[in-house]
KOLKEFI-830530 format. One record per residue (C-alpha): residue in one letter; chain; x, y negated, z. Coordinates in nm, 3 decimals. Layout:
BEGIN
["a","A",[X,Y,Z]];
...
END
This chain:
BEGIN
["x","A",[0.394,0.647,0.301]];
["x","A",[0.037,0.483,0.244]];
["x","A",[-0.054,0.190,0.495]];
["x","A",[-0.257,0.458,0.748]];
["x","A",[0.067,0.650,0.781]];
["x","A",[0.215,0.345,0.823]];
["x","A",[0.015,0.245,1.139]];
["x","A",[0.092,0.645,1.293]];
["x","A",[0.470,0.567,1.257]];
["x","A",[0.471,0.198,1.343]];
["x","A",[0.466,0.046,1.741]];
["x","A",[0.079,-0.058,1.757]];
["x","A",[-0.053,0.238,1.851]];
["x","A",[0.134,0.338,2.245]];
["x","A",[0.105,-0.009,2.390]];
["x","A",[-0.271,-0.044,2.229]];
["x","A",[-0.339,0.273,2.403]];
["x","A",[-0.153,0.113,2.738]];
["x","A",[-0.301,-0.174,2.708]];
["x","A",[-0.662,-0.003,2.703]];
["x","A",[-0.579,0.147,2.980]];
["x","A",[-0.486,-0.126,3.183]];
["x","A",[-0.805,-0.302,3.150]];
["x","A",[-0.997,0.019,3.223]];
["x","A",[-0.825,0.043,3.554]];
["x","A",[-0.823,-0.308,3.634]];
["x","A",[-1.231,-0.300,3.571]];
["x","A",[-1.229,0.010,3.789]];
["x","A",[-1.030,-0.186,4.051]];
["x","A",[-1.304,-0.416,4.049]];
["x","A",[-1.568,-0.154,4.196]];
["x","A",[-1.335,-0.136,4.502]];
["x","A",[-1.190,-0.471,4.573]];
["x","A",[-1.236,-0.842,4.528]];
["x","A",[-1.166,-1.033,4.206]];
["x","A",[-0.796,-1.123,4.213]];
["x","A",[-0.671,-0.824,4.437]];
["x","A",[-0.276,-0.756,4.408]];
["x","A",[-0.391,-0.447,4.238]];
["x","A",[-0.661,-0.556,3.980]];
["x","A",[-0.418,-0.844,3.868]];
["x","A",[-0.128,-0.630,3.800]];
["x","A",[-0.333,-0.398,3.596]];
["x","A",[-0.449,-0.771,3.404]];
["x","A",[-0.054,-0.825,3.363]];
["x","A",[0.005,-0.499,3.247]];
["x","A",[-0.281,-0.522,3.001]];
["x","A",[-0.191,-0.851,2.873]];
["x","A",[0.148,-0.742,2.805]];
["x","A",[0.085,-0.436,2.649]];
["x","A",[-0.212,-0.579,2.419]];
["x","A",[0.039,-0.883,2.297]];
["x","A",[0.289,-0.612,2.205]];
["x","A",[0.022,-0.404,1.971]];
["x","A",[-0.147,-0.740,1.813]];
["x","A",[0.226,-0.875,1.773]];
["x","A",[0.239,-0.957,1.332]];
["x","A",[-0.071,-0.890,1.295]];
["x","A",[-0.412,-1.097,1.247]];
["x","A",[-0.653,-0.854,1.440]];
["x","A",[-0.710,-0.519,1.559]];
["x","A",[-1.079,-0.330,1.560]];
["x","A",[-1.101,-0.068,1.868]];
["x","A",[-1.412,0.147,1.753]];
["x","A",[-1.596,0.405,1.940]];
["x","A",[-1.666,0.642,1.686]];
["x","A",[-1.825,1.018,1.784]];
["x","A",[-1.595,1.170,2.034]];
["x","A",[-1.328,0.934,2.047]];
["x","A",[-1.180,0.567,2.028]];
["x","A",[-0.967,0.488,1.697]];
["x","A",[-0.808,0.187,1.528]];
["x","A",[-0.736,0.199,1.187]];
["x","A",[-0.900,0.529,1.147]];
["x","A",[-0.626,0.665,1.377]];
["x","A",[-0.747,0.831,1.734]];
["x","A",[-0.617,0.666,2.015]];
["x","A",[-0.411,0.956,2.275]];
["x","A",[-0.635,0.848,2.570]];
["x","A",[-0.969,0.832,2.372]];
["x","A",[-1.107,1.110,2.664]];
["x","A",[-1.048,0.898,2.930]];
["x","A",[-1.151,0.549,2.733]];
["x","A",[-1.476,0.671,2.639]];
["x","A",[-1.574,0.803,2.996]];
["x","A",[-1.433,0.395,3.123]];
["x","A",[-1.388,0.138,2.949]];
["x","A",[-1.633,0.236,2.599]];
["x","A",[-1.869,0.380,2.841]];
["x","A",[-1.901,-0.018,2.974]];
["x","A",[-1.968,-0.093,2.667]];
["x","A",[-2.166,0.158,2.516]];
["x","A",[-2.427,0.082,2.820]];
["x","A",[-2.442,-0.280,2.645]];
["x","A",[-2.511,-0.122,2.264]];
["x","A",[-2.107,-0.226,2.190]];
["x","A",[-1.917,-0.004,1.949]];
["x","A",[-1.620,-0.178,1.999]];
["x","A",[-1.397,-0.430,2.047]];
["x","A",[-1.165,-0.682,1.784]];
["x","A",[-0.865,-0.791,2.008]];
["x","A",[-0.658,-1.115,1.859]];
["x","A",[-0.301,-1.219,1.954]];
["x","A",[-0.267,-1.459,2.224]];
["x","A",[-0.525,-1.286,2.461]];
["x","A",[-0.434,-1.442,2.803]];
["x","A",[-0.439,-1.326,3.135]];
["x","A",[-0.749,-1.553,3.215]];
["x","A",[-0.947,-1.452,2.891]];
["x","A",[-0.867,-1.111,3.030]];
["x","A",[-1.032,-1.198,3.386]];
["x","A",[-1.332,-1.331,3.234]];
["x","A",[-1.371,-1.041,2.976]];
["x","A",[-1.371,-0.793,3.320]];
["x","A",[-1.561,-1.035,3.512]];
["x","A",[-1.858,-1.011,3.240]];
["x","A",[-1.845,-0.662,3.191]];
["x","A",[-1.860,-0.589,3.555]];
["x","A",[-2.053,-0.811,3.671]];
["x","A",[-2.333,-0.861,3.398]];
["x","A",[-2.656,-0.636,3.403]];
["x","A",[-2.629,-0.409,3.092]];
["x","A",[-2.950,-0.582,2.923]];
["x","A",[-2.756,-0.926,2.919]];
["x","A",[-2.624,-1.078,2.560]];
["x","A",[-2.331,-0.897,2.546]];
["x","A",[-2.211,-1.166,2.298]];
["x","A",[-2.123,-1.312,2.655]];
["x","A",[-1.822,-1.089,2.623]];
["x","A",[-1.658,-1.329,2.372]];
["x","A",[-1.376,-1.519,2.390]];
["x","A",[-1.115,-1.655,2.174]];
["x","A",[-0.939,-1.335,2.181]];
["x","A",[-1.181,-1.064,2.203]];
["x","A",[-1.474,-1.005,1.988]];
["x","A",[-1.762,-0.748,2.035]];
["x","A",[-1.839,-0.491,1.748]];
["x","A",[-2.178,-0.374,1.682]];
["x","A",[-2.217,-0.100,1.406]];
["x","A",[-2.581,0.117,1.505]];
["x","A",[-2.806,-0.195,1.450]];
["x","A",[-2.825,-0.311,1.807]];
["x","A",[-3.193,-0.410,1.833]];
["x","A",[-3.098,-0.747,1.989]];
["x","A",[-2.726,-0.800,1.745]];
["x","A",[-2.832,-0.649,1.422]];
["x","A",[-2.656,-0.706,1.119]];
["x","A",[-2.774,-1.011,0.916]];
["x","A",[-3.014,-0.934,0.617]];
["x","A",[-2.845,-0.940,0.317]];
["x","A",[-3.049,-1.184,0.205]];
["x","A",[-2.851,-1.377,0.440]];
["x","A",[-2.521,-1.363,0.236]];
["x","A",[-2.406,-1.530,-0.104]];
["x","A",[-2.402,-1.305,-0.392]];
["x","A",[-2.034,-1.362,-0.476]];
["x","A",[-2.099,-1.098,-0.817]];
["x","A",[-2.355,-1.072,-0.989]];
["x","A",[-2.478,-0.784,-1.204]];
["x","A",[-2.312,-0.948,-1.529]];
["x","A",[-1.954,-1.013,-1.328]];
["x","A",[-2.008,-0.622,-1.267]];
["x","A",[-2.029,-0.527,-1.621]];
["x","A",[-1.761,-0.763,-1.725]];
["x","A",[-1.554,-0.605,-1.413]];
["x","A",[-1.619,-0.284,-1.556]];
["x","A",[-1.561,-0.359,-1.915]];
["x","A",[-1.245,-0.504,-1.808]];
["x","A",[-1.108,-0.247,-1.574]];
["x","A",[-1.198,0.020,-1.868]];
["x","A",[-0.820,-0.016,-2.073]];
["x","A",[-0.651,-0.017,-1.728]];
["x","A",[-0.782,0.286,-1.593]];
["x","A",[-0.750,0.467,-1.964]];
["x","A",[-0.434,0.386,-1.978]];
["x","A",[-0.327,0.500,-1.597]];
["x","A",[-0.514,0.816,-1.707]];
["x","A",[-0.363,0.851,-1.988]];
["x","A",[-0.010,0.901,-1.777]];
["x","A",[0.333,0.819,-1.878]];
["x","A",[0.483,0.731,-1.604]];
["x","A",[0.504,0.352,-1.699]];
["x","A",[0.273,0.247,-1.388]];
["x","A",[0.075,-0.035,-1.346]];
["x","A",[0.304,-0.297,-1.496]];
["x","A",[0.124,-0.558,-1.657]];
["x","A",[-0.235,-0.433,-1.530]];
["x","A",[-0.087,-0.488,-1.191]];
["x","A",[-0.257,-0.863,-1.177]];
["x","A",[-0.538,-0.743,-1.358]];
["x","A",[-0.658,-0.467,-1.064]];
["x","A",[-0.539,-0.668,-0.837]];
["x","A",[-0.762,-0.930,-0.927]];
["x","A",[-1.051,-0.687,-0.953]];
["x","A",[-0.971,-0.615,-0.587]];
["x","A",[-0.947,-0.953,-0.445]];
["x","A",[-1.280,-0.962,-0.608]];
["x","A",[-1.455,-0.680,-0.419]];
["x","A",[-1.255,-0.758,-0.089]];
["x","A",[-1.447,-1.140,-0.140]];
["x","A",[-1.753,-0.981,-0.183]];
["x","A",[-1.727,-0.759,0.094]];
["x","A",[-1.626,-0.998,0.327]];
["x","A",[-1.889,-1.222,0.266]];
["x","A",[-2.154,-0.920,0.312]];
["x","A",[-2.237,-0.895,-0.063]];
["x","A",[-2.127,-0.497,-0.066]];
["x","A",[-2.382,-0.412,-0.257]];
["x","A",[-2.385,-0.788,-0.503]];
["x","A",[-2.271,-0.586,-0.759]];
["x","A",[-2.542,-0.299,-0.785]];
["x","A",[-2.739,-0.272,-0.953]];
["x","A",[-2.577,-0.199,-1.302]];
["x","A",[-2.702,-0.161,-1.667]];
["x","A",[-2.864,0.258,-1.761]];
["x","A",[-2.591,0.420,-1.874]];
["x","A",[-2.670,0.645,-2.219]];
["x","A",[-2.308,0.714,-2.256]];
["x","A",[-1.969,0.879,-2.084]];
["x","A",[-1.724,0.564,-2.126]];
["x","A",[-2.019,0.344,-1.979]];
["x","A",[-2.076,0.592,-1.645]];
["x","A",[-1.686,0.648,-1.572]];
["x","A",[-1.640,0.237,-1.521]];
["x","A",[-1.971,0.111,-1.378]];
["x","A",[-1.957,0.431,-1.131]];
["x","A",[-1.594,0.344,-1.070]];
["x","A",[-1.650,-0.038,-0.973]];
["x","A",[-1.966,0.086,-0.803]];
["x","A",[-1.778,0.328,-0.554]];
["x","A",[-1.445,0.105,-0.525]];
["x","A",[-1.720,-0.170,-0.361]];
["x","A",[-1.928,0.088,-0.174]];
["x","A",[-1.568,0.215,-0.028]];
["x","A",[-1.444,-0.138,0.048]];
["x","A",[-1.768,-0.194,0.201]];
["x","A",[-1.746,0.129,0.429]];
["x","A",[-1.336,0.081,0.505]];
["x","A",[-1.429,-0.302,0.625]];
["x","A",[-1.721,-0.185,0.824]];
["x","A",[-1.559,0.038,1.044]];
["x","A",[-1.276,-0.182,1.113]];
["x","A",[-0.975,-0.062,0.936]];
["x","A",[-0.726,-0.367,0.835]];
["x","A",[-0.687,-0.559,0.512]];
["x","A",[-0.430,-0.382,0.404]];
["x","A",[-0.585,-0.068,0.443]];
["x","A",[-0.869,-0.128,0.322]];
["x","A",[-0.705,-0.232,0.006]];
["x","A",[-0.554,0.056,-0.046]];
["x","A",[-0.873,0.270,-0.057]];
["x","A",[-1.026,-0.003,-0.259]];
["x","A",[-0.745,0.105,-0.543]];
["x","A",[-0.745,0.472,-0.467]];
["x","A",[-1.144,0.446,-0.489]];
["x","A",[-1.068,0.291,-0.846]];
["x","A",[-0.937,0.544,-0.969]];
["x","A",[-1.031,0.840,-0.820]];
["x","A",[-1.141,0.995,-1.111]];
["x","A",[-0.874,0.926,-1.342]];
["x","A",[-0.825,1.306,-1.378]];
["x","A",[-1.151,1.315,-1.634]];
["x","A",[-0.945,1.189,-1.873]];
["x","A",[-0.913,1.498,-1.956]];
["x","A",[-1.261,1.674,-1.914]];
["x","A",[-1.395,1.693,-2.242]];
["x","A",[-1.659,1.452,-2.295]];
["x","A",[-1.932,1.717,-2.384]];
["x","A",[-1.907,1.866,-2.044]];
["x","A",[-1.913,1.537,-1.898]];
["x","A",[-2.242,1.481,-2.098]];
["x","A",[-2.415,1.804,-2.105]];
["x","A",[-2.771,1.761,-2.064]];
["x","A",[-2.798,2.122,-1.904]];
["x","A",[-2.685,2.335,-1.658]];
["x","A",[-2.240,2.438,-1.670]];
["x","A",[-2.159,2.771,-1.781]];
["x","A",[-1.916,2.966,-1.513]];
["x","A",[-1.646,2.891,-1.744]];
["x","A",[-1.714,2.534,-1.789]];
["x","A",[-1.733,2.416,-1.426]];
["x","A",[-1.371,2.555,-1.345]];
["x","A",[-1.284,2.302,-1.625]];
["x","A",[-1.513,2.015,-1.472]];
["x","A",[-1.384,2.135,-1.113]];
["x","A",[-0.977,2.033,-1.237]];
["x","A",[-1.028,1.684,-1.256]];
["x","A",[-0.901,1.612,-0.851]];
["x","A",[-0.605,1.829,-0.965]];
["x","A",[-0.566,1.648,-1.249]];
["x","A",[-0.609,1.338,-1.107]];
["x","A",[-0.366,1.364,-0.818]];
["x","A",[-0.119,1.454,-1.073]];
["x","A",[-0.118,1.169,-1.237]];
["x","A",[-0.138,0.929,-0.970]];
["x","A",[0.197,1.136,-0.792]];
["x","A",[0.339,1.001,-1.154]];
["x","A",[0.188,0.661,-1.175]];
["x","A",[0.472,0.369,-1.012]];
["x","A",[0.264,0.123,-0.826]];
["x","A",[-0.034,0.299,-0.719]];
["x","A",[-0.076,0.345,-0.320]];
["x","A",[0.069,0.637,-0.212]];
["x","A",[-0.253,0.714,-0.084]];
["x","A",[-0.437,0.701,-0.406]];
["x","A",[-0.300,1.091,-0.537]];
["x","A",[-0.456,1.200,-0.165]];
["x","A",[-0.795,1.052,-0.242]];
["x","A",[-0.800,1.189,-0.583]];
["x","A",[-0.725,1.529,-0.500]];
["x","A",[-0.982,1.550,-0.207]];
["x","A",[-1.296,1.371,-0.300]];
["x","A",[-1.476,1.641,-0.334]];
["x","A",[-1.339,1.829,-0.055]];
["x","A",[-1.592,1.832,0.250]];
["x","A",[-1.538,1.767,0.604]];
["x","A",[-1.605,2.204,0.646]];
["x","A",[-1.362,2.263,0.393]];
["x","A",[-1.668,2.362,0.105]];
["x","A",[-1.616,2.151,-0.201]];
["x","A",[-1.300,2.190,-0.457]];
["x","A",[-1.014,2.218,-0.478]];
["x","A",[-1.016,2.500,-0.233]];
["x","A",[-0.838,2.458,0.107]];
["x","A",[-0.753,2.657,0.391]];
["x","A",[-0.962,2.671,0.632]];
["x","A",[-0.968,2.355,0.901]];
["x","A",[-0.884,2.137,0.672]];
["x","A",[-0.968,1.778,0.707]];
["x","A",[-0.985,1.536,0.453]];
["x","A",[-0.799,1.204,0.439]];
["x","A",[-1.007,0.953,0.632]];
["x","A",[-1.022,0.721,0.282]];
["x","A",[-1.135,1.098,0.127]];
["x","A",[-1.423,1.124,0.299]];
["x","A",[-1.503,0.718,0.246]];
["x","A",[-1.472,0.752,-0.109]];
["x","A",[-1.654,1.076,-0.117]];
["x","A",[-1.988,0.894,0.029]];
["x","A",[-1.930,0.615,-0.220]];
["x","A",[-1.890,0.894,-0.469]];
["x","A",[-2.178,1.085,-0.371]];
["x","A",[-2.447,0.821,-0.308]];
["x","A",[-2.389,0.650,-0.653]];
["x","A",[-2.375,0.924,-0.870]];
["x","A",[-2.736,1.057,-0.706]];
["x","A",[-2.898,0.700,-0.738]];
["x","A",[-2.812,0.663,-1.133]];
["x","A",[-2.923,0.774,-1.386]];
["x","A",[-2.740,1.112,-1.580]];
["x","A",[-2.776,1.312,-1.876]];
["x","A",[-2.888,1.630,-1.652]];
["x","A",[-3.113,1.385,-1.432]];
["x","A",[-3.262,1.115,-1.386]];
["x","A",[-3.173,0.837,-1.073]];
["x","A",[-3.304,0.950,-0.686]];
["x","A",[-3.516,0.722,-0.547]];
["x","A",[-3.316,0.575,-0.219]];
["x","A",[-3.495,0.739,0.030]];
["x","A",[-3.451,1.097,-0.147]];
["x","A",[-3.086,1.029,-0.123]];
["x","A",[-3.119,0.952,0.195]];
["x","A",[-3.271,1.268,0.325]];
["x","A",[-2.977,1.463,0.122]];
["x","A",[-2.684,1.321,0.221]];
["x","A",[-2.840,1.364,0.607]];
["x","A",[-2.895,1.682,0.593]];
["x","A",[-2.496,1.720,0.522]];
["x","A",[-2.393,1.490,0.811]];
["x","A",[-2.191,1.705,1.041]];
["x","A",[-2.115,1.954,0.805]];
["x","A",[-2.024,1.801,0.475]];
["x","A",[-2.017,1.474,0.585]];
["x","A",[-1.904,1.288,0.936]];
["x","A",[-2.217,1.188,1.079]];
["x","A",[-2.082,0.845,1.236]];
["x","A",[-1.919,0.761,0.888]];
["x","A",[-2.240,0.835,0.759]];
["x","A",[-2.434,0.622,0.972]];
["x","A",[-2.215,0.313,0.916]];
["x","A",[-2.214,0.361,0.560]];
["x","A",[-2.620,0.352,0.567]];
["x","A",[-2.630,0.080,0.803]];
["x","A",[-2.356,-0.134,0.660]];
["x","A",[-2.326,-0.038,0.308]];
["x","A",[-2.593,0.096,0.139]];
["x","A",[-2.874,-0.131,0.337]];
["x","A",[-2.701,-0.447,0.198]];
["x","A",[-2.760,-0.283,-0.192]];
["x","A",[-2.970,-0.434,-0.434]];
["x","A",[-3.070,-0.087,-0.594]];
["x","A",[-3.208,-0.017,-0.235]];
["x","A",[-3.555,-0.226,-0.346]];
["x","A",[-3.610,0.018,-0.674]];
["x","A",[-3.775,0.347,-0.682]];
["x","A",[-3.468,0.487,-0.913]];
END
């Protein structure tokens, strides 16, 4: 069971949900009677309760608005109808996405938190929301809250860290690929190191520190630097819209090695200058399969890792391979890798083709949101991500 499963079967998500709720009717309460009505107050206790309950073990929990319904750690919330027409629509009306809820909210952070959103006109710094428990989320570049510059941020890894990251993450993803069943064993440190790494990175806003990388002229080169390239991109992406450490993690690793299943693509195909033959893209088109197989086989991967392998090329309208049934939906890390995936391989440079210039990549991977792509995933990972790149400045 990989850590999103986790949160499905685990206790956070019915009093979260309850707890929501709670505060939505308690800042309804408010449009009929006075602060501190019998009513409102019990809907504050209720709240209180419920929200200690869900945040109980853990450090934080992101509540996101995202499309047509409220989630937390990627996972849809069972009253996200009735949220989003309440509570979000508060919020949306002061250009918040969300909300991060700590453990220890009290009662009287609670009052002031419905006192501010009731009472202040929508135009007002919603950064007045704050408190010591709650936290407001901002991910469509809020005129007045957008994101800081990159510029703004240390660059924790720089463009020589990447390449040695790469060079050293080459022997432990050969030999993963290479199967066996032996696991990670001793590479366990190693990877994990390489993750704590990107996570630093991330956290400190440097998603894109370690882009851009050396031209790549051969196979061995591309299958690392695109590999660290798209585990930061995904780490970036999973962070952004508010999934936990833990999580995030996970798709970090899965991201990784995602591609371990072109071990066994033969490296001509993987370096053909020209168009595949029929008979040569069903080869190419094995790798997921491949892939998944060996991560099922690999001890110590997360369990989610075989998932993201298999579907990364598997689209949000079931187009893509491996073929699916139709309504199939990718994993949530899937279709976070798959961006990564997608917007690195277009922006360097290949034996068929040279790099797209950012803004050509731009306008492709657009014109999929909805259909290949989720278009709020999509947004995020421009905003968030890919703006915060320091390939973005180059014309490819």
């Amino acid at each position: 069971m990989n850590a999103l499963d986790d949160f499905r079967a685990d206790s956070y998500l019915e009093p979260l949900n309850a707890g929501l709720l709670a505060l939505q009717a308690a800042l309804l309460g408010r449009q009929v009677y006075e602060p501190g009505h019998a009513m409102i107050e019990s809907q504050v206790r209720a709240g209180v309760e419920a929200l200690g309950r869900a945040a109980e073990g853990v450090p934080s929990l992101r509540v996101l608005r995202v499309e047509d319904r409220v989630v937390c750690e990627g996972v849809r919330l069972p009253d996200s109808a009735k949220l989003l027409e309440g509570l979000f629509a508060a919020l949306s009306l002061r250009g918040i996405d969300g909300l991060t809820l700590r453990p220890g909210w009290t009662a009287e952070q609670v009052r002031e938190f419905l006192s501010r959103l009731a009472e202040d006109p929508p135009d007002a710094d919603p950064q007045r929301l704050a408190s010591s428990g709650v936290s407001p989320v901002f991910l469509q570049g809020n005129p007045r809250h957008a994101a800081p510059d990159a510029a703004d941020f240390p660059s924790l890894l720089t463009a020589d860290d990447a390449q040695a990251s790469a060079e050293s993450f080459a022997p432990i993803w050969n030999r993963v690929a290479s199967g066996g069943g032996d696991g990670l064993g001793d590479d366990a440190d190693a990877l994990a190191h390489l993750v704590d790494q990107i996570a630093g990175a991330v956290r400190g806003g440097g998603a894109g520190a370690m882009l851009p990388m050396a031209e790549l002229k051969r196979h061995d080169e591309y299958t690392f630097i695109h590999t660290v390239n798209v585990g930061i991109m995904a780490a970036g992406l999973a962070e952004a819209i508010g999934l936990n450490a833990a999580v995030v993690r996970d798709i970090t690793i899965s991201a990784l090695l995602h591609d371990v299943g072109k071990k066994h693509t033969p490296v001509e195909l993987l370096n053909k200058t020209g168009r595949l033959e029929d008979h040569e893209l069903r080869v190419m088109r094995n790798h997921p399969i491949d892939g998944a197989k060996t991560l099922f086989e690999t001890p110590g991967v997360p369990e989610i890792a075989p998932i993201i392998a298999y579907e990364h090329h598997i689209h949000r309208d079931g187009t893509g391979y491996p073929h699916v049934k139709p309504g199939y939906v990718p994993h949530l890390g899937s279709q976070i890798t798959q961006l990564a995936d997608v917007f690195d391989a277009l922006r360097t440079h290949r034996p068929y083709r040279k790099a797209m210039p950012l803004p050509k990549v731009l306008e492709i991977m657009s014109e999929n949101g909805g259909d290949k792509y989720d278009r709020q995933l999509l947004a995020v990972f421009f905003e968030r991500v890919v703006v915060r790149s320091s390939r973005d400045a180059d014309a490819g």
